[in-house]
C-alpha positions as CSV (number, residue, x, y, z in Angstrom):
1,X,-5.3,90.3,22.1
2,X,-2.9,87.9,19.9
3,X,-2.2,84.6,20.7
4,X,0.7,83.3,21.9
5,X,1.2,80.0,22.0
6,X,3.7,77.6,24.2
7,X,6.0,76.9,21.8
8,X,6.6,80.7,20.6
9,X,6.4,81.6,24.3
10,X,9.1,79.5,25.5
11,X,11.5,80.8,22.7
12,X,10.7,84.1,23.3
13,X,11.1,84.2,27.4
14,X,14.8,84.2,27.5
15,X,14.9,87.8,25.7
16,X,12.3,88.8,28.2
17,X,15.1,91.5,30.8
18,X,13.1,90.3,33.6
19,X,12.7,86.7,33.3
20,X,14.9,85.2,36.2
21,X,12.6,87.6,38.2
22,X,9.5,86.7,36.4
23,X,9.7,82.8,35.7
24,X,8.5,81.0,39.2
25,X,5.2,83.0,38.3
26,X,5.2,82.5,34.1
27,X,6.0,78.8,34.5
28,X,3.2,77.9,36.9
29,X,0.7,79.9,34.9
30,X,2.3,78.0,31.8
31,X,1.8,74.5,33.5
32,X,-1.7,75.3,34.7
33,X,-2.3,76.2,31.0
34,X,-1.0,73.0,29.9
35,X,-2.6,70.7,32.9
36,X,-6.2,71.9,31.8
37,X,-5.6,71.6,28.1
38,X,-4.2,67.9,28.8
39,X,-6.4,66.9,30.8
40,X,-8.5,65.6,28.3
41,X,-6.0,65.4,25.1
42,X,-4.1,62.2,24.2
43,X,-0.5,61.9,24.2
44,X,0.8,60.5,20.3
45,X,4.1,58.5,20.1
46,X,5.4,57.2,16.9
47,X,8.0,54.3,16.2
48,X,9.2,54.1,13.2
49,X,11.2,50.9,12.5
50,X,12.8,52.0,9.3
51,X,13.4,49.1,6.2
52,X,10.6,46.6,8.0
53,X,8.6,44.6,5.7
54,X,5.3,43.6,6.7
55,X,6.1,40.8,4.4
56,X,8.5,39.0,6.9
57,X,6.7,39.6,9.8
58,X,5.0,36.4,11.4
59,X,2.0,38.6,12.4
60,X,1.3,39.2,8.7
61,X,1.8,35.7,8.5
62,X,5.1,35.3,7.4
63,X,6.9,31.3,7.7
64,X,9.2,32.7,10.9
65,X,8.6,33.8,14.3
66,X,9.7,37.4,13.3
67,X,7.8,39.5,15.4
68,X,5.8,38.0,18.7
69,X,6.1,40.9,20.1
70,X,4.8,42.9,18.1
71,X,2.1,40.5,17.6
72,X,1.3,40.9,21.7
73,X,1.1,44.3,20.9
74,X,-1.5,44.0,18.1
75,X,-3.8,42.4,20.6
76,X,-4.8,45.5,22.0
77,X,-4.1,47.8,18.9
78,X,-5.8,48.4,15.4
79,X,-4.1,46.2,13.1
80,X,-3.7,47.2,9.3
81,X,-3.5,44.7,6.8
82,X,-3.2,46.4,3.2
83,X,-1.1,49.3,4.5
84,X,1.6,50.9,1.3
85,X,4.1,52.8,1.8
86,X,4.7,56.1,-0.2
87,X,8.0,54.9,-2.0
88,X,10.8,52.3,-1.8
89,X,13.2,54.3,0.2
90,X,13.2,56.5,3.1
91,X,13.1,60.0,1.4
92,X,9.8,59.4,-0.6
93,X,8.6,57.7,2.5
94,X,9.0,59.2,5.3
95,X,8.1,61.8,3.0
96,X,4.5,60.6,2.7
97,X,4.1,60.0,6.4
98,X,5.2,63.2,7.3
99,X,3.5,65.5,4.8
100,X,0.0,63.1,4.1
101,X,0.7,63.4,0.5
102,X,2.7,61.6,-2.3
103,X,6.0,61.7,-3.6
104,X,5.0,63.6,-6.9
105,X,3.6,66.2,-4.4
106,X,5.9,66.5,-1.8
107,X,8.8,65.8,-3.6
108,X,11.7,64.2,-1.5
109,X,12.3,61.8,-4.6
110,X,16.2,61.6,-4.0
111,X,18.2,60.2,-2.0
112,X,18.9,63.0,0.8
113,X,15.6,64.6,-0.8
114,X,13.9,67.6,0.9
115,X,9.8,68.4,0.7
116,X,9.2,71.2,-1.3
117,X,9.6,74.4,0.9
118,X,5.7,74.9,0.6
119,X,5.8,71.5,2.9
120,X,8.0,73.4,5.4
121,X,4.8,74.7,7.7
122,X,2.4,71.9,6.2
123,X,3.5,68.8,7.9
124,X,2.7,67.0,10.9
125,X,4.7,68.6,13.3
126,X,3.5,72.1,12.1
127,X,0.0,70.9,11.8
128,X,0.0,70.3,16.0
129,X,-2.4,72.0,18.0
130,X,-0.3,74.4,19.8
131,X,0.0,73.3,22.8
132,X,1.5,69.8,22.3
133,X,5.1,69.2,23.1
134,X,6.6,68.5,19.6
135,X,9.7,66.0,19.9
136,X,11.8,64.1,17.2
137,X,14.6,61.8,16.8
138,X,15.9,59.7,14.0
139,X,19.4,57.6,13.5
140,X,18.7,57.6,9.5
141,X,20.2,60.6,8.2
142,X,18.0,61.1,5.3
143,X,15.4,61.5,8.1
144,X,17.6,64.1,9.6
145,X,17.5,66.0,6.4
146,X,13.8,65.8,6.4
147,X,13.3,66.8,10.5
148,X,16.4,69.4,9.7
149,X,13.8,71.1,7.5
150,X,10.8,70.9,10.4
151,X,12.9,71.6,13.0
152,X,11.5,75.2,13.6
153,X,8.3,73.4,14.7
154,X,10.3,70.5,17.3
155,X,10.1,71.5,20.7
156,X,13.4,69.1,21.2
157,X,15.0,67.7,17.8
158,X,17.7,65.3,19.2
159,X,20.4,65.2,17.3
160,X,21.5,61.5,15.8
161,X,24.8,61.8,17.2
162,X,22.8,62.4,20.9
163,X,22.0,58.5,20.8
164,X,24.9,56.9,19.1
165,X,28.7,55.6,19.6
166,X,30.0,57.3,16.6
167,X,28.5,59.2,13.8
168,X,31.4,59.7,11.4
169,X,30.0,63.6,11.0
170,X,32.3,66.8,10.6
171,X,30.5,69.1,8.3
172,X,27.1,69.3,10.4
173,X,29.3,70.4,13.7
174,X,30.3,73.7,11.6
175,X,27.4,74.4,9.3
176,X,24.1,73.0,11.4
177,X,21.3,75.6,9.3
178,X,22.8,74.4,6.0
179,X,22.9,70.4,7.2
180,X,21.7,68.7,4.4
181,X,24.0,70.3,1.8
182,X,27.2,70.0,4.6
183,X,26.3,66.4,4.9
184,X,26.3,65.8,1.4
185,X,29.5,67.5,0.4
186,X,31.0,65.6,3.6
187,X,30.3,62.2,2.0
188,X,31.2,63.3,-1.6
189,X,34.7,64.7,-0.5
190,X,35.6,62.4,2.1
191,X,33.9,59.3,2.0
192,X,33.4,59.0,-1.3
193,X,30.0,59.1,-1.7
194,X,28.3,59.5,-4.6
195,X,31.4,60.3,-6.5
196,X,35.2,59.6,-5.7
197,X,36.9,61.1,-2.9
198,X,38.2,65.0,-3.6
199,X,41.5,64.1,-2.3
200,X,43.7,61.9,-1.5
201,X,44.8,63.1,2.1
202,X,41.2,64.0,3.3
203,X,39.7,60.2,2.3
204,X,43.0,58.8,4.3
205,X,42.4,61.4,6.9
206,X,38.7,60.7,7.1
207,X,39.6,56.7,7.8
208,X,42.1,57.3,10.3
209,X,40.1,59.6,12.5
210,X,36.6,56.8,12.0
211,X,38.8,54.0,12.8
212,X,40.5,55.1,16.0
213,X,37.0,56.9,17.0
214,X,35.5,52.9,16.7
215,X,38.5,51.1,17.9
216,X,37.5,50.9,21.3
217,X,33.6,50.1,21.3
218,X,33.9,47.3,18.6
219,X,36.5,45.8,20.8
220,X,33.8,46.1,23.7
221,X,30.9,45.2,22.3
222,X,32.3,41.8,20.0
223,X,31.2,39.4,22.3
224,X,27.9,41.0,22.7
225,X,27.9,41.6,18.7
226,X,29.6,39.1,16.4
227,X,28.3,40.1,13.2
228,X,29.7,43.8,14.4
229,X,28.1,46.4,15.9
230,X,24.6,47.5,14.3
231,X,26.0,50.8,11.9
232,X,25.1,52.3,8.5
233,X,28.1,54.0,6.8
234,X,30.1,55.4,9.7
235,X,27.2,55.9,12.1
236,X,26.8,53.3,14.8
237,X,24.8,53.0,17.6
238,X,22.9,50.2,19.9
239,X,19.3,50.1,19.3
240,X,18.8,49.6,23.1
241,X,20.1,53.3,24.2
242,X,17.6,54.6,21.8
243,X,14.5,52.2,23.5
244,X,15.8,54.0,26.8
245,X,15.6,57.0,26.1
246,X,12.6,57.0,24.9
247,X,10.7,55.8,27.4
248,X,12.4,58.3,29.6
249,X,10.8,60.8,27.4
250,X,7.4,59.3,27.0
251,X,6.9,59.2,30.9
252,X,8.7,62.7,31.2
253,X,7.9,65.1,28.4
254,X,5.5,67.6,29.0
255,X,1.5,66.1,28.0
256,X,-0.2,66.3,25.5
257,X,3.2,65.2,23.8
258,X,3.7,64.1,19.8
259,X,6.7,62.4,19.7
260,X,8.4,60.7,16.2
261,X,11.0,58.2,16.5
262,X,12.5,56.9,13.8
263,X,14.9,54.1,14.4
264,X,17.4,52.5,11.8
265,X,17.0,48.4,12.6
266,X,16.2,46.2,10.8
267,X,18.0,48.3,8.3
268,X,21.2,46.6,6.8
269,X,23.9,45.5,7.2
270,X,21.8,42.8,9.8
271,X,24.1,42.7,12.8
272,X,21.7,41.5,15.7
273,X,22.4,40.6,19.1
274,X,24.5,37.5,20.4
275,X,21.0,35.9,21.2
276,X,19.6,36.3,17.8
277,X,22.4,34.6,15.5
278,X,21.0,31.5,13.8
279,X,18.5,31.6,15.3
280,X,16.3,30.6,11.6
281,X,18.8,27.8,10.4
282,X,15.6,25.9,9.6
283,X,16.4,25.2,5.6
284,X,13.6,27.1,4.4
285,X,13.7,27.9,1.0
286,X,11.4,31.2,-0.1
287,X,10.1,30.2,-4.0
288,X,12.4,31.7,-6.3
289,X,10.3,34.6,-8.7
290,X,10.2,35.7,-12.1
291,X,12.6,37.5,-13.1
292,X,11.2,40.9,-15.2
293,X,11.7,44.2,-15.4
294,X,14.4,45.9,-12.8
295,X,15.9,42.5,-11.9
296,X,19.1,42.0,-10.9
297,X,21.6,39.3,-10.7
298,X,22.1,38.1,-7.1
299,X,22.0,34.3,-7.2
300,X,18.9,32.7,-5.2
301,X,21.2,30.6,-2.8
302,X,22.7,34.2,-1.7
303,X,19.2,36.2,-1.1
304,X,17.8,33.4,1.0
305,X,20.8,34.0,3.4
306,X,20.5,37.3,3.8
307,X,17.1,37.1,4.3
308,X,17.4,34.8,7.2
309,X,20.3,37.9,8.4
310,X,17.5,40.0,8.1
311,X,15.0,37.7,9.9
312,X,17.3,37.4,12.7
313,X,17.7,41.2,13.1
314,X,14.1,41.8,13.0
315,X,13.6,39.4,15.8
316,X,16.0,41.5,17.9
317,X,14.1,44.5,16.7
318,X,11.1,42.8,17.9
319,X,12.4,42.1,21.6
320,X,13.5,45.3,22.0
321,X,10.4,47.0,20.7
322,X,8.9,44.2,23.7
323,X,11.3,45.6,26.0
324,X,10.0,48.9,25.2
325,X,6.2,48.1,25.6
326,X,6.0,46.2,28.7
327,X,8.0,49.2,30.3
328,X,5.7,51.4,29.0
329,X,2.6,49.7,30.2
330,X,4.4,49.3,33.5
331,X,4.3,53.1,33.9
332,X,0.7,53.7,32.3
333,X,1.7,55.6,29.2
334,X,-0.7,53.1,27.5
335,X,-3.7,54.3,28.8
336,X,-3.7,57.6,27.5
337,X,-1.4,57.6,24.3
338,X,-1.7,56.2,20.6
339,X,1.1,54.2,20.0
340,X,1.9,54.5,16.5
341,X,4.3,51.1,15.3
342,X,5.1,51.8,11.4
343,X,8.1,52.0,9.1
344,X,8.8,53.8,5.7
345,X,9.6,51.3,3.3
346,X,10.5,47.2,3.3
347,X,13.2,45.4,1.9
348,X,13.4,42.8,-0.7
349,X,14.7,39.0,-1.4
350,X,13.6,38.4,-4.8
351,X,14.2,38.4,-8.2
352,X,17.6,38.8,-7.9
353,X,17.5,41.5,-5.9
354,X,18.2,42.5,-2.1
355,X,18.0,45.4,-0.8
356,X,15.5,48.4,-1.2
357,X,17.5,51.3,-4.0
358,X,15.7,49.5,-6.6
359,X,13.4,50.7,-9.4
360,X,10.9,48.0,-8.7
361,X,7.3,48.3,-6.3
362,X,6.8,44.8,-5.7
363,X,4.9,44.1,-1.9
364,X,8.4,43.7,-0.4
365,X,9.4,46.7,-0.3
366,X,5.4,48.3,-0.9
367,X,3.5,46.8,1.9
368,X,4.5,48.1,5.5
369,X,3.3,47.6,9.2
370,X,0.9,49.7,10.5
371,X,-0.9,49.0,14.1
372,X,-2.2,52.1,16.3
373,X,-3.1,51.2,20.2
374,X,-5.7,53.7,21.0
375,X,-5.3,54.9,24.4
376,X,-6.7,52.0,26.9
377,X,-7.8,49.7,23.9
378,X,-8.4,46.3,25.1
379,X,-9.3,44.4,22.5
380,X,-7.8,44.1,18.9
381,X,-9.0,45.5,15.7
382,X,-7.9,43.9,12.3
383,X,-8.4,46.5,9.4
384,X,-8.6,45.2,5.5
385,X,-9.2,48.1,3.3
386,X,-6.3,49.4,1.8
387,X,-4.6,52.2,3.4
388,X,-1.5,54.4,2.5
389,X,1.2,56.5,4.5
390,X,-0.3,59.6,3.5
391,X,-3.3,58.9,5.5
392,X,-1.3,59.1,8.8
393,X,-1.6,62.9,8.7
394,X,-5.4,63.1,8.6
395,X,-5.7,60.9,11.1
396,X,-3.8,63.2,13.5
397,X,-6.1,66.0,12.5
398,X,-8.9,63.8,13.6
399,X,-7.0,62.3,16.6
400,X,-6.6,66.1,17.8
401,X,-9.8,67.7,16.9
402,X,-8.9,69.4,13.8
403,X,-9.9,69.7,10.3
404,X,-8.2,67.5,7.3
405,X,-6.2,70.1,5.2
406,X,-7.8,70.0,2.0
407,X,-4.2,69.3,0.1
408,X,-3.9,66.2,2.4
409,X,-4.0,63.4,-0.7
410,X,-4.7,60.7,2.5
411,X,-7.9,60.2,4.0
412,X,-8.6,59.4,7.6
413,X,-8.0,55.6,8.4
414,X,-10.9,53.4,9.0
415,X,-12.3,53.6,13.1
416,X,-10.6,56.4,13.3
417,X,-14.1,58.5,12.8
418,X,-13.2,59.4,8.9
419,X,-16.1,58.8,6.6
420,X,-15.5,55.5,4.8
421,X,-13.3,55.0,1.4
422,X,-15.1,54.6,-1.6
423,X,-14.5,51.0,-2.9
424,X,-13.0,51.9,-5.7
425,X,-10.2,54.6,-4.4
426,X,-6.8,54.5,-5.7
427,X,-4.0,54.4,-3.8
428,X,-0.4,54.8,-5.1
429,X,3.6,54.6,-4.2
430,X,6.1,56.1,-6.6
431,X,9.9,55.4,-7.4
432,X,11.5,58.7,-9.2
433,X,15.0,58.6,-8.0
434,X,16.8,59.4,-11.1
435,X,14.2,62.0,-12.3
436,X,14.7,65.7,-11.5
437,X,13.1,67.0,-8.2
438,X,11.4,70.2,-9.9
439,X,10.3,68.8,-13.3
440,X,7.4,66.3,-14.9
441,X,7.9,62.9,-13.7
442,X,9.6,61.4,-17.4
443,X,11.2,58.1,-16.0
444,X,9.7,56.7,-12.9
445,X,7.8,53.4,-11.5
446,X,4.7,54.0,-10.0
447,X,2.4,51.3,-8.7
448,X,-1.6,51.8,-8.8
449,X,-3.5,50.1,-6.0
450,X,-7.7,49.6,-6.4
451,X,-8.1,47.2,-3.7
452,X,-6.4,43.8,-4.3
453,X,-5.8,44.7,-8.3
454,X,-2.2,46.5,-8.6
455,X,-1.2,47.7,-11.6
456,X,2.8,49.0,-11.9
457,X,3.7,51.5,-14.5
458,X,7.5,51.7,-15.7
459,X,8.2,54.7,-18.1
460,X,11.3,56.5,-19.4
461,X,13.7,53.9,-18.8
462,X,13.3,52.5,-22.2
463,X,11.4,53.7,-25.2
464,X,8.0,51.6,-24.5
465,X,6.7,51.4,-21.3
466,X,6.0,48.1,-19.0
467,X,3.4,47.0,-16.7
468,X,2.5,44.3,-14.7
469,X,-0.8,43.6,-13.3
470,X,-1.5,41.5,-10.0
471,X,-4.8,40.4,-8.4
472,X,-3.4,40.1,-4.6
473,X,-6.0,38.1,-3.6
474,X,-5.6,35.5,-5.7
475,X,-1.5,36.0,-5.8
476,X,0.5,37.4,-3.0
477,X,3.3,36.6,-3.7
478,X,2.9,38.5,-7.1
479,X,3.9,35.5,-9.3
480,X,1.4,35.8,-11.9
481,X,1.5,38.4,-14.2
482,X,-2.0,39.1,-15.5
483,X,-1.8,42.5,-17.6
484,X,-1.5,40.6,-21.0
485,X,-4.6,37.5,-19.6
486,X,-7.1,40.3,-19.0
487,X,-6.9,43.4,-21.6
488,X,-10.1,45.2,-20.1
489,X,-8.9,45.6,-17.2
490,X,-5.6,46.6,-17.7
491,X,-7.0,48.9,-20.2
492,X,-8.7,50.8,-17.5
493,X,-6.5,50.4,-15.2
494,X,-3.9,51.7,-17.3
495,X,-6.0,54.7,-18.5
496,X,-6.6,55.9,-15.1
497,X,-3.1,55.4,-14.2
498,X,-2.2,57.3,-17.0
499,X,-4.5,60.1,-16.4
500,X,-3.4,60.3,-12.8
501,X,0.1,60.8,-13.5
502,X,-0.8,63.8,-16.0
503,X,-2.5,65.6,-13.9
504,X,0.2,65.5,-11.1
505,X,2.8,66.5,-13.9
506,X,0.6,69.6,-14.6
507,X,2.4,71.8,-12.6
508,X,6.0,70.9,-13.9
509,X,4.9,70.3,-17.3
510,X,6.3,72.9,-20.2
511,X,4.2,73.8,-22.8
């Protein structure tokens, strides 16, 4: 007899003729199904903080008091210390944490980037046994595009507009199954995107309907929110709604549940709370970095204040991820859930340069948060190999009792049950913005992790190639360029590197 699971079942029961008739009986059996199949399965809840650098986080050990709460939450969770994300941005990102692979395989390399449509049922929504209840929210709309693409496997994808004050959209209203091509032709022609506005009378149009749709909230919320209310573009929102609501869904959803919950802060522009203003006037001054390849010109005095404004917005993060976890421990989600706290990419103060669209890799933007509670974990953790964002995926595998996909490029994380990584394993993050999605990555940064050695790789931007070598150990802060100092290992470093990159340009490569 063929199986049919939950999810197909529910979408097919409203075509059933009889189902008013038939659904007191179908929906017990349905929830005795699910009762003895959760009965012993754990619940899996992702936050995403999107832009958060495990750089400025105090837990990492950063100079401020970023993060205590998430610090209080670490005490009873796995802590990862050498966790890198799968690119500087949230396409190639997310990407990676989605799909367990990297950039050059999955390739959302764009802004608005989509996986390839083979990554359509291979992801880790799809990859859910069947009877978990699949949810997903996001207020990042390049994550939209991404769960847009997944969203035949969500049994509730919450629209971004669900959580926030205004969102600015038109386009996705009218043309929802083509959203990422709506969107994009939305913010070309009317807000002029990435290039100027079609028309005159549809940018003026476009302003007049976002300002008297914001009028009234900004007014509202001022006091609350001096710096302005937390927005990207025309989308704003308050982080707490989105805390809310998801603990109303983690102590409501159907179990065993998967949900992933992407939020935007501390994303710029850094508009915290009231409390949170000023709060790091303490004079610090960050040591100003060399300047090399893929620097820009912001002057040093300028970075250091906004990243004190992004300090202070990651402290409000922080209290409301607080607000979020005592709640939950309150009503015992704790005790039979993996909290996953994570984000897709960091941000950067250096060098000239703030921000995260950049074509550099350097541990600002590369080196991310990851802590898992297990369910009832008591005790902490702390993890020191070095881990990527495409190992999330075969982790859930193992979390949920099935096998690793053999085109996972991630491995299972350490005390998770996964056999241990090889000392020597290679771990990568790629930058390929400008480069065409289907073709050979030509021009591209991509950075080479083997331990604490990194090696980065820029090519096709000029006619010779650069690189710059780091022992992380010794150098954290990545001030000491070593690739010139010690030849051999660059050498071989850059060889494998080298090789690396070949083979995953096989497939687009024309003879």
């Amino acid at each position: 007899m063929t199986k049919i699971n939950r999810r197909t079942f529910l979408k097919l029961l409203p075509t059933v003729p009889f189902y008013k008739v038939a659904w007191p009986a179908l929906q017990t059996a349905v929830q005795g199904q699910h009762l003895a199949q959760s009965s012993d399965q754990p619940n899996i809840l992702f936050l995403v903080f999107d832009t958060l650098s495990a750089q400025h986080m105090s837990l990492h050990g950063y100079n401020r008091e970023t993060t205590p709460n998430m610090a209080r939450f670490a005490e009873k969770s796995t802590v990862f210390h050498k966790h890198v994300a799968g690119g500087n941005f949230t396409s190639p990102g997310t990407g990676t944490l989605m799909t367990g692979t990297y950039p050059w395989t999955h390739r959302a390399i764009q802004l608005h980037g989509l996986v390839h449509d083979e990554f359509v049922p291979k992801n880790m929504f799809s990859l859910m046994p069947d009877n978990y209840h699949t949810v997903a929210y996001t207020h990042n709309l390049l994550v939209m595009s991404l769960l847009h693409q997944f969203r035949g496997e969500l049994d509730l994808f919450k629209h971004t507009r669900d959580l926030c004050l205004s969102d600015g959209q038109f386009a996705d209203r009218l043309f929802f199954e083509d959203y990422t091509t709506a969107f994009w032709a939305e913010t070309t022609a009317l807000q002029g995107g990435a290039t100027p506005p079609s028309g005159l009378f549809l940018s003026l149009l476009d302003r007049f309907v976002r300002f008297a749709d914001t009028r009234g909230f900004k007014n509202e919320l001022a006091q609350q929110y001096p710096r302005g209310v937390p927005n990207l573009h025309t989308l704003f929102f308050l982080l707490e709604d989105a805390i809310d609501w998801i603990e109303e869904q983690a102590v409501t959803m159907p179990q065993p549940f998967m949900g992933y919950f992407h939020l935007l802060p501390p994303h710029e522009p850094y508009t915290p709370h009231a409390d949170f203003i000023d709060i790091f006037t303490d004079g610090w001054q960050p040591t100003e970095k060399p300047k090399l390849f893929g620097a820009q010109q912001m002057p040093q005095a300028a970075l250091n204040r906004e990243r004190r404004l992004y300090d202070e917005f990651l402290a409000f993060t922080d209290k409301e991820f607080g607000r979020l976890l005592d709640n939950l421990e309150q009503q015992g989600v704790l005790d039979n859930t993996y909290i996953i706290l994570t984000s897709d990419h960091g941000e950067l103060f250096e060098r000239g340069i703030r921000g995260h669209v950049t074509l550099t890799l350097y541990e600002g933007l590369n080196h991310i948060p990851l802590i898992i509670h297990k369910p009832g974990q008591q005790s902490r953790e702390d993890v020191f190999q070095r881990t990527t964002a495409a190992d999330i995926l075969p982790t859930l595998m193992q979390i949920t009792g099935q096998p690793v996909p053999d085109w996972c490029e991630g491995a299972v994380l350490p005390t998770f049950g996964g056999a241990e990584a090889p000392e020597d394993r290679l771990v990568y993050a790629v930058e390929a913005k400008s480069n065409p999605k289907y073709a050979a990555l030509t021009e591209a940064t991509v950075a080479m992790y083997q331990e604490d050695l990194k090696l980065i790789r820029y090519f096709g931007y000029t006619d010779e190639d650069r690189y710059e070598l780091y022992n992380l150990n010794d150098d954290p802060e990545e001030l000491n360029n070593i690739y010139e100092s010690e030849p051999g290992l660059a050498s071989d470093l850059t060889t494998a590197l080298k090789d690396k990159i070949f083979a995953e340009n096989a497939p687009y490569r024309r003879e």
